[in-house]
ROVEXMAR-124132 format. One record per residue (C-alpha): x, z, y. Coordinates in steps of 0.2 Angstrom, whole numbers, plus 5000, padded with zeros to 4 digits. Layout:
REM residues N
XZY/...
***
This chain:
REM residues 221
533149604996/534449695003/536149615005/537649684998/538449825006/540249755005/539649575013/539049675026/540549785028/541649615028/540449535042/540549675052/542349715051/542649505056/541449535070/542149685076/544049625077/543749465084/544049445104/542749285104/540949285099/541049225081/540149065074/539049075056/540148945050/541749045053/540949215042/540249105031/542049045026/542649215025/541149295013/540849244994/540149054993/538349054991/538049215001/536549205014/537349225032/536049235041/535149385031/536649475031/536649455050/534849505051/535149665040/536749705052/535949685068/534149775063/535849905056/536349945073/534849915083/534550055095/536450115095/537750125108/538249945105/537349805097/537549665086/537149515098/536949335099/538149255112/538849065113/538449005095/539249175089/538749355086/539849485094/539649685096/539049715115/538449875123/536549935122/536049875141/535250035143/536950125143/537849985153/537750075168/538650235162/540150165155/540350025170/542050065178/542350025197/543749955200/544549835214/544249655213/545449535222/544249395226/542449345221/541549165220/541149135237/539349075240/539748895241/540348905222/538849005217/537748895222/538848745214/539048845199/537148875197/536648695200/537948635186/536948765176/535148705178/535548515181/537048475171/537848355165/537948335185/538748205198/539748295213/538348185224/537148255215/537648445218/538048395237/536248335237/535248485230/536348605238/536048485258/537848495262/539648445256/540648525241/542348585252/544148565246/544448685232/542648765225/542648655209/544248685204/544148875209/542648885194/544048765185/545048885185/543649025181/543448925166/541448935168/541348755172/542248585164/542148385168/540748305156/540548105151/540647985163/538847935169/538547755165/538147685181/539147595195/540947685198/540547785182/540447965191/541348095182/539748245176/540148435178/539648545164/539848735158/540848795144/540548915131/541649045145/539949045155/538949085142/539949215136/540149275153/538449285160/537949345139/536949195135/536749125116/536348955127/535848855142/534248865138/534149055140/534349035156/533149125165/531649035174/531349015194/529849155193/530749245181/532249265195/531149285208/530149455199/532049515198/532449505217/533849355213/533349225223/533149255241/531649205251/532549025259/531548875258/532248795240/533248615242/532448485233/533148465217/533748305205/532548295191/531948495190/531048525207/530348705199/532348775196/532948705214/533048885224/534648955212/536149035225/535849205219/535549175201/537249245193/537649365204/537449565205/537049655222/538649705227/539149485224/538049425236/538749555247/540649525245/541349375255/542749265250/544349275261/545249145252/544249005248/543748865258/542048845262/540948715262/540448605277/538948535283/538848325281/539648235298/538148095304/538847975292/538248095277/539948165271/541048295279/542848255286/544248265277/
***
């Protein structure tokens, strides 16, 4: 049964003017009680399936986001200040696939130490945020994403993230021997994983780098 045209005219219009992906609870409080979200939502995005821009699920929300075989006209080039260095790439993408993570546990998978500033410059990104204490001796402090990265990187949730054969079949992971990772040995190999052609490229000039460990198994301060 086809849902009634103003319902759908409401969800679209909320969904349209929002500037965040927006959550089935938060329409569902805007429409009549009783009306069925989620075949409203099913109505709409079969509605604009195929169009310039589509009706999408992103971070626990649905937001309107260009047809990705289009994306390529409509991308603009314009100049980028500064880009994630490699060093927080790799940190970023090892959060990803292994959170909620230690900082030993990163330095571990990734073979060397985590320099001054590459935590706090995807702090200040907001793609990455301080989890739960792990319950173990010193209670380390965890590292997790947000629902920024999800947004970001146009994933509904973590476990969308694409797979290691799946990344290497689209060119993403370069062919370095992986490190061996905490817990998912399979999802170890990950540098490359987030960004485009022209990222792996770019070089950051501001950000300090990482170092390798000193023979005591940490770098100098």
């Amino acid at each position: 049964m086809e849902a009634d045209f103003s319902l759908i005219r409401i969800a679209e219009a909320v969904i349209f003017a929002a500037e965040q992906p927006v959550p089935e609870a938060e329409l569902a409080a805007r429409l009549p009680e009783g009306t069925d979200v989620r075949a409203l939502l099913a109505e709409l995005t079969e509605h604009y399936r195929g169009r310039g821009v589509e009706l999408t699920a992103v971070s626990g929300g649905w937001t309107f986001r260009t047809a990705a075989d289009i994306a390529p006209t409509l991308r603009v080039e314009r100049p980028q200040p500064k880009r994630l260095s490699r060093a927080a790439m790799e940190t970023l993408a090892v959060i990803a696939y292994h959170q909620p993570v230690t900082r030993p546990e990163i330095e571990e998978v990734r073979g060397v130490s985590l320099g001054k500033g590459t935590l706090d410059v995807l702090l200040e990104a907001g793609w990455v945020a301080p989890g739960k204490r792990r319950e173990a001796p010193g209670r380390p402090l965890t590292w997790i994403t947000t629902d920024a990265f999800l947004e970001h990187f146009s994933l509904n949730a973590i476990a969308d993230l694409p797979g290691l054969e799946e990344m290497r079949a689209s060119g993403l992971l370069d062919a370095r021997p992986a490190a061996t990772a905490i817990g998912r040995p399979d999802d170890a190999a990950l540098p490359e994983a987030f960004q485009t052609e022209d990222e792996q490229a770019a070089e950051a000039l501001d950000e300090p780098q990482d170092e390798p460990p000193n023979e005591n198994g940490r770098s100098d301060p």
